[in-house]
C-alpha positions as CSV (number, residue, x, y, z in Angstrom):
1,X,-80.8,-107.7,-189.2
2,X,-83.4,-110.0,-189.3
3,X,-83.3,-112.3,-192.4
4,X,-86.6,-112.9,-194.4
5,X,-84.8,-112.9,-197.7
6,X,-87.1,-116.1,-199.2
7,X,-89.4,-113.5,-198.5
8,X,-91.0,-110.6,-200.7
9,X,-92.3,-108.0,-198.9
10,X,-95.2,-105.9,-200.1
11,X,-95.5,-102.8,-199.3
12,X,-99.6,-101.5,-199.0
13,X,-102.5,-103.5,-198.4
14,X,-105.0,-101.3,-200.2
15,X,-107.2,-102.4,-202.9
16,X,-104.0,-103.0,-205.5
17,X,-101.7,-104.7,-202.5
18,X,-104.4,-107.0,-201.5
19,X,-104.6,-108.5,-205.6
20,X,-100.7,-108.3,-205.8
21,X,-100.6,-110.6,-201.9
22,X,-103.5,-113.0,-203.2
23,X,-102.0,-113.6,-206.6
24,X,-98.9,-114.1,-204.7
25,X,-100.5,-116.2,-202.4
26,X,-101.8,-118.3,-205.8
27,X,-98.8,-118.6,-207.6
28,X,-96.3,-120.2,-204.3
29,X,-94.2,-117.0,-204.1
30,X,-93.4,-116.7,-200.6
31,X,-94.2,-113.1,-199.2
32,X,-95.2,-110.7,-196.0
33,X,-97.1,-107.9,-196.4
34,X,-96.6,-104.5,-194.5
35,X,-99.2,-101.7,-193.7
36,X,-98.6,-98.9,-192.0
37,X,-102.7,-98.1,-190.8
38,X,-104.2,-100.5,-188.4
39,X,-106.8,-102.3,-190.9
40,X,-106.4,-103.2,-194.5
41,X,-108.4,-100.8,-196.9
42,X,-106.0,-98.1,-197.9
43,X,-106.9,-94.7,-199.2
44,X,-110.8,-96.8,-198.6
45,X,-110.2,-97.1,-194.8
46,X,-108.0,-93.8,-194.2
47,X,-108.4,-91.5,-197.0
48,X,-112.1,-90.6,-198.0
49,X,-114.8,-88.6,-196.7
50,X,-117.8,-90.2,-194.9
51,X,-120.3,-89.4,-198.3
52,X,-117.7,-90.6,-200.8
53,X,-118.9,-92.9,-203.7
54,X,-116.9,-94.7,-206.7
55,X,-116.5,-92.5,-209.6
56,X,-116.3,-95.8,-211.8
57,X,-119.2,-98.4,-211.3
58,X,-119.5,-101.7,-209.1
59,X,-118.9,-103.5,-213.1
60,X,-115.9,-101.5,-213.7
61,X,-114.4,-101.5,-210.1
62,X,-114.7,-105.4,-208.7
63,X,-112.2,-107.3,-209.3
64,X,-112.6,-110.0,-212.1
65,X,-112.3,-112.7,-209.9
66,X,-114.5,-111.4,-207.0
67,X,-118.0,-109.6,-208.3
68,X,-119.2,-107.6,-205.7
69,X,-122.6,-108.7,-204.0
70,X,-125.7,-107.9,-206.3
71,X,-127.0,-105.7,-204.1
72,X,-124.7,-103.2,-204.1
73,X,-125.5,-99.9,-206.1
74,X,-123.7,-99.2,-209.7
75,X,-121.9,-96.7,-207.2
76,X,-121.0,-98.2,-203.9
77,X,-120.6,-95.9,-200.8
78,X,-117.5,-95.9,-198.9
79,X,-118.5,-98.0,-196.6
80,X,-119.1,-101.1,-199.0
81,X,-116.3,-100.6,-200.7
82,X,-114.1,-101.2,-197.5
83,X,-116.6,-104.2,-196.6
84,X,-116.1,-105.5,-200.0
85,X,-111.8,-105.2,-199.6
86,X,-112.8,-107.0,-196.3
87,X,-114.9,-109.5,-197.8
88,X,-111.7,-110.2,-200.4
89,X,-109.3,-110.6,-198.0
90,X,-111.3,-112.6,-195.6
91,X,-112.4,-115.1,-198.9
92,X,-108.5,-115.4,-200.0
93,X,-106.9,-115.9,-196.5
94,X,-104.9,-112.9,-196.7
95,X,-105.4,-111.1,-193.7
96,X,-102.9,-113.5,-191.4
97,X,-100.4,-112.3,-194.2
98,X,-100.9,-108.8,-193.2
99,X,-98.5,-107.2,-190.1
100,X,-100.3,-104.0,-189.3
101,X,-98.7,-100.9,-187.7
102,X,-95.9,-101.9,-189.5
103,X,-94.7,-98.9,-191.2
104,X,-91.6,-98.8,-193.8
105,X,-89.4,-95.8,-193.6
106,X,-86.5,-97.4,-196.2
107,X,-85.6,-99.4,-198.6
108,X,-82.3,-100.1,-199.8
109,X,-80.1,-102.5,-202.4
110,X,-78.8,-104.9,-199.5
111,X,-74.8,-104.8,-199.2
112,X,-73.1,-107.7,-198.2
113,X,-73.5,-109.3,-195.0
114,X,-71.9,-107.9,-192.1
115,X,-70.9,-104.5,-193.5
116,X,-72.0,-101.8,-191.8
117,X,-75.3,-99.6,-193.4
118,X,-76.1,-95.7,-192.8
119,X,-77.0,-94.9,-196.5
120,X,-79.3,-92.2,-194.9
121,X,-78.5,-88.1,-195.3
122,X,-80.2,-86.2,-192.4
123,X,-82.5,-88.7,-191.6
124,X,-84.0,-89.3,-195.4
125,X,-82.6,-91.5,-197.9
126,X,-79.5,-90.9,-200.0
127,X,-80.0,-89.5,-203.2
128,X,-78.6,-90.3,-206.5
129,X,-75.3,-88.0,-206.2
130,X,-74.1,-90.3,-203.3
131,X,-74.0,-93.1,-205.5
132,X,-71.3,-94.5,-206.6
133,X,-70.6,-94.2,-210.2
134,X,-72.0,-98.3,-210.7
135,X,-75.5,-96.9,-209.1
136,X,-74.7,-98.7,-205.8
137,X,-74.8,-96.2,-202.7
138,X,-71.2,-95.2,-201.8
139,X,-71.4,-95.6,-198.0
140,X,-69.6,-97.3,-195.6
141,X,-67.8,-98.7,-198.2
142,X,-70.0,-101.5,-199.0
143,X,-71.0,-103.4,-202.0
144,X,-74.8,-104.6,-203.3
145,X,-75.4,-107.6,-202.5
146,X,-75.0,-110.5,-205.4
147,X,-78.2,-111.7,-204.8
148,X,-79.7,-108.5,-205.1
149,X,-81.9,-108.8,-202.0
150,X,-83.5,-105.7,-200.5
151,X,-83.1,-104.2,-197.2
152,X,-86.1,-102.9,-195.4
153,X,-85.8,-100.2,-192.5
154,X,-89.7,-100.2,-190.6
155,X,-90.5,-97.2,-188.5
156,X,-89.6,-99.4,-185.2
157,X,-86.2,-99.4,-186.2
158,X,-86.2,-103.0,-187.3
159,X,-84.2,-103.8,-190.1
160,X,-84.9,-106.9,-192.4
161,X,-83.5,-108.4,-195.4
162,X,-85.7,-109.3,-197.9
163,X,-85.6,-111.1,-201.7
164,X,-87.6,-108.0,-203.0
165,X,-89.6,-105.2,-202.6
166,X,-93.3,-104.8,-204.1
167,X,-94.5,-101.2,-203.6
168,X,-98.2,-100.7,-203.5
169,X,-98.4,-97.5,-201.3
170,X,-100.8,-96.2,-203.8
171,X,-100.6,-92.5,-204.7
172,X,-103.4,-90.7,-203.3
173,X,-101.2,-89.4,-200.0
174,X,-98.9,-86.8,-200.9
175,X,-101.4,-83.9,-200.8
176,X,-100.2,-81.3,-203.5
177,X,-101.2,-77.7,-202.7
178,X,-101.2,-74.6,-205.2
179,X,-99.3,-71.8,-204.6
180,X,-100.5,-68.1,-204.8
181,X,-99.3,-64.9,-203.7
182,X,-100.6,-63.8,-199.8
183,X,-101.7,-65.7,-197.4
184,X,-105.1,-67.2,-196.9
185,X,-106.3,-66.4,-193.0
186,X,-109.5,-68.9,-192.9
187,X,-109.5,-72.9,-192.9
188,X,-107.3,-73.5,-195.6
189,X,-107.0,-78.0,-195.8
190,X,-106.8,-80.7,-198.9
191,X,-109.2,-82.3,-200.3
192,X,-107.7,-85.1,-198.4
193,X,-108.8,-83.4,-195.2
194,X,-112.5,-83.1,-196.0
195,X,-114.1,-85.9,-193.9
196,X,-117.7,-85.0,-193.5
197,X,-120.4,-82.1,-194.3
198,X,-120.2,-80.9,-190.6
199,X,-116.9,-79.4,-192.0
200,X,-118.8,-77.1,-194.2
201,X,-121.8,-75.9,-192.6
202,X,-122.9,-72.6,-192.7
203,X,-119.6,-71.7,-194.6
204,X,-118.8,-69.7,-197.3
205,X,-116.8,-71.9,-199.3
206,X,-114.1,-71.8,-202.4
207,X,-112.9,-75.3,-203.9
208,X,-109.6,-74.6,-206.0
209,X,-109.9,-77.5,-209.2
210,X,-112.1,-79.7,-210.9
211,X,-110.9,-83.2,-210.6
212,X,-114.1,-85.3,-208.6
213,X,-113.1,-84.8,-205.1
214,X,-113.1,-81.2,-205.8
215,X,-116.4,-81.3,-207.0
216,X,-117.7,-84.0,-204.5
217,X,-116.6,-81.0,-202.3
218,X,-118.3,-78.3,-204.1
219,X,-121.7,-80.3,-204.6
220,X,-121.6,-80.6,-201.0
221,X,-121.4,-77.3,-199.6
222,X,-123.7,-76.2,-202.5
223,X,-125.9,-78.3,-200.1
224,X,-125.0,-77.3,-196.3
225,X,-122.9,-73.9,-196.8
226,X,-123.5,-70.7,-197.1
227,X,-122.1,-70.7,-200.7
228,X,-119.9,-72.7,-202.5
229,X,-117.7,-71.2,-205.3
230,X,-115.8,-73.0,-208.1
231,X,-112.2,-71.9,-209.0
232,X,-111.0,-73.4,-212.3
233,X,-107.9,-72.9,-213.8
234,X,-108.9,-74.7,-216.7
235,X,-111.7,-76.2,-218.7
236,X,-112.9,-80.0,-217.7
237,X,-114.6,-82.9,-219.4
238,X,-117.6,-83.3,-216.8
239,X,-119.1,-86.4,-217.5
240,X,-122.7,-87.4,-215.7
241,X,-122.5,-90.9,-213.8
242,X,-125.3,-91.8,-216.0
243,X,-126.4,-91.5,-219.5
244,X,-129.4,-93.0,-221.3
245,X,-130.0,-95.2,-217.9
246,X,-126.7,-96.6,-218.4
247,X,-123.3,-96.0,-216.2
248,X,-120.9,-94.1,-218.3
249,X,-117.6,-96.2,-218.3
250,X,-120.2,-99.3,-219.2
251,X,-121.9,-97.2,-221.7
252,X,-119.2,-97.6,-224.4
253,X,-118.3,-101.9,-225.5
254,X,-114.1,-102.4,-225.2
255,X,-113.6,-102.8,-228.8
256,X,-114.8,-99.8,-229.9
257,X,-111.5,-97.8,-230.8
258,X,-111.0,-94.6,-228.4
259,X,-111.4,-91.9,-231.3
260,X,-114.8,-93.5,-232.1
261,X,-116.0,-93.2,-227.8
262,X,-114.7,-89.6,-228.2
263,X,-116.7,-88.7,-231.0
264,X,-120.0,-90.9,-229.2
265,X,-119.0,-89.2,-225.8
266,X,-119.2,-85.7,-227.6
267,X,-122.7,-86.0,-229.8
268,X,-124.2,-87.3,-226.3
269,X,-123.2,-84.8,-224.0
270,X,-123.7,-81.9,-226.7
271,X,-127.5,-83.2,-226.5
272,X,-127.8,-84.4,-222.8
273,X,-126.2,-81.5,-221.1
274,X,-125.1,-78.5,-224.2
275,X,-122.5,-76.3,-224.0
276,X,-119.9,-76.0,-221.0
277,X,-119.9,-72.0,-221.8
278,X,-123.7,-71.9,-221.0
279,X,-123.1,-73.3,-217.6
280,X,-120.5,-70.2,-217.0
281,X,-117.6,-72.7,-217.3
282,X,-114.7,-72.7,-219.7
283,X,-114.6,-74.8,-222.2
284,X,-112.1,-78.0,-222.2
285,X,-108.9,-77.6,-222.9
286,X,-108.1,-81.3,-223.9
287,X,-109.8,-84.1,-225.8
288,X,-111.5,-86.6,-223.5
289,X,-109.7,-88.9,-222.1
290,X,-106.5,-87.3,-222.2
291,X,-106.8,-86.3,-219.0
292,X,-108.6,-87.8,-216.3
293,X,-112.3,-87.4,-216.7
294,X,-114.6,-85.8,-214.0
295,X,-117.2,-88.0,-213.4
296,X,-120.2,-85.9,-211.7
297,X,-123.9,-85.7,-212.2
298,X,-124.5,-82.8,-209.2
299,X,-122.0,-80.2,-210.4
300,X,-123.9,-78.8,-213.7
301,X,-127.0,-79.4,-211.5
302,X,-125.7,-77.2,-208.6
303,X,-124.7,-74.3,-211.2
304,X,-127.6,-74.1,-212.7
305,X,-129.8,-74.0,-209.4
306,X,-127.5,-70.7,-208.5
307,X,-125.9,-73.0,-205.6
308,X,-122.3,-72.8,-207.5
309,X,-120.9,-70.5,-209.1
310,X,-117.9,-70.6,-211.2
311,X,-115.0,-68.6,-211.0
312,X,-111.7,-68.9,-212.8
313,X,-108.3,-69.0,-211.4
314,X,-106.7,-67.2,-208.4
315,X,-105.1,-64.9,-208.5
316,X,-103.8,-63.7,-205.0
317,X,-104.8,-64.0,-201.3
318,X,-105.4,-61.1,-198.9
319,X,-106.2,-62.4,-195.5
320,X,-110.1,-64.0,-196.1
321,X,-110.5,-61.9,-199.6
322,X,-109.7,-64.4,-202.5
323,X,-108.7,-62.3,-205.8
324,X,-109.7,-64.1,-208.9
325,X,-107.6,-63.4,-212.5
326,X,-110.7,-61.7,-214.0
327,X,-110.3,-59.1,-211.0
328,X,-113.2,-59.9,-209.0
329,X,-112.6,-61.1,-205.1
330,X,-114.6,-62.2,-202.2
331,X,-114.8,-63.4,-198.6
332,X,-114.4,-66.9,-197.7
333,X,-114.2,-68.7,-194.5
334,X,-112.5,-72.1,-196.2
335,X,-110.8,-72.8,-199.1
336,X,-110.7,-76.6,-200.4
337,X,-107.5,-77.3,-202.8
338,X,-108.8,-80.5,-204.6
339,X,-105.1,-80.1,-206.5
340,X,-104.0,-83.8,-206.7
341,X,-101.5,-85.3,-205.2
342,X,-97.4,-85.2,-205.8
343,X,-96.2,-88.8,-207.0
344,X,-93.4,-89.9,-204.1
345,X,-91.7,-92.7,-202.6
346,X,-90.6,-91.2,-199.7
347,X,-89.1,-94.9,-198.5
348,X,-86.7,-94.9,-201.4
349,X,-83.6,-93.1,-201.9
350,X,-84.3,-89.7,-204.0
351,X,-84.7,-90.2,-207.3
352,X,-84.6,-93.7,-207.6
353,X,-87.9,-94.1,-209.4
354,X,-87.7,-91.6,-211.7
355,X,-91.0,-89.1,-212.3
356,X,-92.0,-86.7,-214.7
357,X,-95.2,-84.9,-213.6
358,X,-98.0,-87.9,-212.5
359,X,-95.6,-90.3,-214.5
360,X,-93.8,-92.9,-213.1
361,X,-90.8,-93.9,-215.5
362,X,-91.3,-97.6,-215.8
363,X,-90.5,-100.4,-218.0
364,X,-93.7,-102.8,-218.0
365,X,-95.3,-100.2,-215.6
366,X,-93.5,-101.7,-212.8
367,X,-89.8,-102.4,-213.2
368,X,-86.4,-100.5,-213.6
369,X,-83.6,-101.2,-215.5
370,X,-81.1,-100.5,-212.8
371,X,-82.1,-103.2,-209.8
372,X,-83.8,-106.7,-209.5
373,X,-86.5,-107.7,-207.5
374,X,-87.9,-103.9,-206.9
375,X,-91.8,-103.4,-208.3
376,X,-93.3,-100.7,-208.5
377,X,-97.4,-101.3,-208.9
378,X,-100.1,-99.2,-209.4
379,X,-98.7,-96.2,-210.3
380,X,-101.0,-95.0,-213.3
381,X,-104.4,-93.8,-213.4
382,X,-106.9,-96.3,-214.9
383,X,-109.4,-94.3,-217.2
384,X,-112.1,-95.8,-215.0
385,X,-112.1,-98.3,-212.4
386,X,-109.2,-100.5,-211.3
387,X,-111.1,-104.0,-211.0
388,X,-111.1,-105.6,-214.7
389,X,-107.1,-104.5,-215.0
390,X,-106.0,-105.5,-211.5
391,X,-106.4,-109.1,-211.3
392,X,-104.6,-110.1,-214.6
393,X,-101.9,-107.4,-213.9
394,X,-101.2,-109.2,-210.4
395,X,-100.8,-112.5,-212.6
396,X,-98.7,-110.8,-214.9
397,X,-96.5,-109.7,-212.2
398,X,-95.9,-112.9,-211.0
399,X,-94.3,-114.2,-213.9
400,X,-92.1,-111.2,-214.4
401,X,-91.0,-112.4,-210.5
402,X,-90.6,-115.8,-212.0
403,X,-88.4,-115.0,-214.7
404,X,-86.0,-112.4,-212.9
405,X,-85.4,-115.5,-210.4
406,X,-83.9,-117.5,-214.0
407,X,-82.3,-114.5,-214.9
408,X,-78.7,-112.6,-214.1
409,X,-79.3,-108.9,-215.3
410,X,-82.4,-107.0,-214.3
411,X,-85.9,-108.1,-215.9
412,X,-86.0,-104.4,-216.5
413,X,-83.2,-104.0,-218.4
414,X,-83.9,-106.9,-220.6
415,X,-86.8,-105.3,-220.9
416,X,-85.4,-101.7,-222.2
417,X,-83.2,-103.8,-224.7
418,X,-86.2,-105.6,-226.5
419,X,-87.7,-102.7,-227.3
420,X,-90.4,-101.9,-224.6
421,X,-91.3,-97.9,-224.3
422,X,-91.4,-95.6,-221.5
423,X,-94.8,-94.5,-220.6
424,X,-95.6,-91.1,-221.8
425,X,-98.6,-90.6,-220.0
426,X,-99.8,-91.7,-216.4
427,X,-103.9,-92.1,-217.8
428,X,-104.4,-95.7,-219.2
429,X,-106.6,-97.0,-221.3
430,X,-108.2,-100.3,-219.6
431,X,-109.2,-101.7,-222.8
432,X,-106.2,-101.3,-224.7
433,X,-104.2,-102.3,-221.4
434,X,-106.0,-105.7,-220.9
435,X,-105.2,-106.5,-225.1
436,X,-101.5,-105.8,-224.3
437,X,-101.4,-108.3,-221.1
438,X,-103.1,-110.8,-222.9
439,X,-100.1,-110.8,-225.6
440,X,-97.8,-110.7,-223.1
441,X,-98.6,-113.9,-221.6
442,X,-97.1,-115.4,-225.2
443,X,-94.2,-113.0,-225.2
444,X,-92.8,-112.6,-222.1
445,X,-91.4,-116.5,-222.0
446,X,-89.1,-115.1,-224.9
447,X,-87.1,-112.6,-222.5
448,X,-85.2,-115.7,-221.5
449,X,-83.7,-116.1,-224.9
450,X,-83.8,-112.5,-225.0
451,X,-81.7,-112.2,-221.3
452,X,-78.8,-114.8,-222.4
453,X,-78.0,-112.8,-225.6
454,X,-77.8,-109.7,-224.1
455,X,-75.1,-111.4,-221.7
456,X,-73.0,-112.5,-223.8
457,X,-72.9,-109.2,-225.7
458,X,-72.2,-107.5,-222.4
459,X,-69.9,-110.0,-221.6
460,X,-67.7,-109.7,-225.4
461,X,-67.9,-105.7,-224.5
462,X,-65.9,-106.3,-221.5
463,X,-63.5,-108.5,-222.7
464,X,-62.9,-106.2,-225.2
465,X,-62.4,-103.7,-222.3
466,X,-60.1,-106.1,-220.9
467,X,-60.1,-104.4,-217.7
468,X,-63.4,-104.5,-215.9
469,X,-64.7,-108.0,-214.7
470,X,-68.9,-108.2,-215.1
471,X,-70.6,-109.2,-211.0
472,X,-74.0,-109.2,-210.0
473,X,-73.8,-105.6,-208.9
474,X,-72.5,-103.5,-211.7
475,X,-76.0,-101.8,-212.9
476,X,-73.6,-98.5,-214.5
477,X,-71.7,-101.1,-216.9
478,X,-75.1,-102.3,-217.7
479,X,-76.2,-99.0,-217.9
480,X,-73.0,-97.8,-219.8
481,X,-73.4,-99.9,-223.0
482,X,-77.1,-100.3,-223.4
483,X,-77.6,-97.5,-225.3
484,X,-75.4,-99.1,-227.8
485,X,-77.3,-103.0,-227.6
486,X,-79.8,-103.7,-230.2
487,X,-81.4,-107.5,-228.8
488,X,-83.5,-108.2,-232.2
């Protein structure tokens, strides 16, 4: 076991682990960062296909610290959005931080030293019903350590101890796929596995969603396939990249309350672009913004040039026949799922973060009440780009790190018992989000006070129980009597 527990470790060096390591980096908290590709970049370096461009602008997608150069587009390509990560990394000395091919396959409460450690089931991590009833993993007989470091399993078979964990693995990875009845007997890939046009050509092609890779996918084999059809299962917001000259998520100021940009949003497109139901598509089943908006000026383009054509949902597979839930079907070479991707942590035992659809269940959008030192970053879906929220969230994370170190119980906890909510959606607001972190630079001193009263009641509850002393690693007792703690 090799000991690097004045160390945290960050996990991903992708566009959020790169703000987390240089905030780090600013703030004197010792750290090593571990990514599994070869370069720094993320789903930017791995993940996108060759003609990819940001949804959200350059304004709305540099960090606030680092514009990106003035010659870049409002959209950057692909390719300058990887030489702008570069460019950050290279500028804040973070690269030397960064051991690549270093790939993390678990992470684990540390038990004391010298005990021995297979909390593993058939290769995976242990789930939740191994764990002892005090949430600490009931194998080999071994206790969390007091300290509450971390212990970090790399795909090697090295093993490290470290103070924390910071998770930045992103969640654009875990390819979700739809399921229908039959079997599809052309090309049948992700989203995630579209790289280039050459892909498409000459193709008769079917994209299953309406998210913006789907119809990044769609607009391009409108332009080198033999057709491109548009399955939706639903109705979409699909917003143009542009309106009135301007970028759409600069178009509207950050004070101007979200029902008031709905009702702008509305009136403009009714005028720029009319009714969905005139383009053949269905007509949204949501409000915008409550689910992620589409951002796409070639798709309404394409359908009205006879290059897409909508169709609604499928309903069955029979060998290259697609069967649609209106009754029509037809041939296809390749079918496109541009589904989304599943929310995981395949590093972490089972259930340990818990998830509810796209939702990670997180107090402060990073911690849990159950552990110290474990954050869990970037999880949500910023309405538009990632840049204005990233850099003061990184700072913001830093003093949560900073108080944990001044407190016994979990930040997370403390954080439960002052009254903090569970998110209830995964989509986040960027303006309302960047109001809330700015108050919490006042508040967040006052979990100290906060911490130290909810101690001593937990400590009077046991004394009452008379037989049950409170350690370090008893998360259940914490657990146990929360429900019953009222902090204010």
């Amino acid at each position: 076991m090799i000991d690097r527990s004045a160390h945290m470790a960050v996990i991903g060096a992708g566009p959020v682990g790169l703000a987390v390591a240089k905030a780090l980096l600013e703030n004197g908290i010792p750290y090593e960062q571990l990514e599994g590709d070869d370069d720094l970049g993320g789903n930017w370096y791995h993940g996108v296909y060759e003609t990819a461009h940001i949804i959200s602008s350059r304004k709305t997608t540099e960090y606030a610290d680092f514009p990106m150069p003035a010659d870049f587009p409002d959209f950057p390509s692909a390719q300058q959005m990887l030489e702008y990560l570069n460019s950050y990394a290279e500028t804040f000395r973070l690269r030397e931080h960064i051991q690549f091919k270093t790939k993390v396959v678990m992470c684990l409460p540390s038990r004391q030293m010298g005990a021995p450690l297979d909390a593993r089931e058939n290769g995976q991590p242990a789930s939740p019903s191994s764990w002892g009833s005090d949430k600490t993993l009931d194998v080999g007989r071994w206790t969390l350590d007091s300290q509450r470091r971390w212990e970090v399993e790399l795909a090697d078979g090295e093993k490290r101890i470290y103070k924390g964990v910071i998770v930045c693995s992103g969640h654009h990875w875990d390819k979700r796929f739809p399921t229908y009845p039959g079997e599809f007997t052309g090309d049948y890939i992700h989203s995630k596995d579209y790289k280039n046009p050459q892909q498409l050509i000459g193709k008769r092609v079917l994209v299953i969603g309406g998210g913006n890779s789907a119809c990044d996918v769609a607009s391009e084999a409108a332009r080198v396939g033999r057709s491109s059809d548009l399955s939706l299962r639903r109705g979409y917001w699909f917003l143009p990249k542009v309106l009135f000259g301007v970028p759409i998520p600069e178009l509207v100021p950050s004070w101007v309350p979200v029902w008031v940009q709905r009702v702008f949003l509305k009136l403009a497109l009714r005028i720029a672009v009319g009714k969905y139901e005139d383009y053949g598509l269905p007509k949204p089943t949501h409000r915008i913004f409550e689910a992620h908006p589409t951002l796409n000026s070639e798709i309404l383009h394409y359908v009205k040039h006879g290059r897409i054509r909508p169709r609604p949902d499928v309903a069955k597979f029979e060998g290259r026949r697609v069967v649609f839930k209106d009754g029509s079907s037809d041939e296809f070479d390749m079918v496109v799922c541009g589904t989304g991707f599943n929310l995981s942590f395949p590093f972490l035992p089972n259930g340990l973060v818990p998830v509810e659809g796209k939702n990670a269940l997180l107090y402060a959008g990073c911690t849990l009440p159950d552990y110290k030192n474990l954050y869990i970053v970037g999880t949500p879906q910023v309405r538009y780009g990632f840049g204005p929220l990233i850099t003061p969230a990184a700072a913001l994370l830093c003093r949560l790190i900073s108080l944990q170190d001044q407190m016994e119980l979990p930040i997370g906890l403390v954080l439960k018992e002052s009254g903090a909510k569970l998110p209830t959606t995964h989509l986040v607001d960027p303006h309302k989000a960047l109001r809330q972190m700015r108050y919490a630079k006042y508040t967040l001193p006052l979990l100290l006070r906060k911490e130290r009263k909810l101690r001593r009641r937990l400590a009077s509850r046991q004394e009452s129980d008379g037989s049950r002393q409170m350690s370090g690693n008893t998360a259940g007792d914490l657990q146990r009597v929360s429900h019953e703690l009222k902090i204010f």
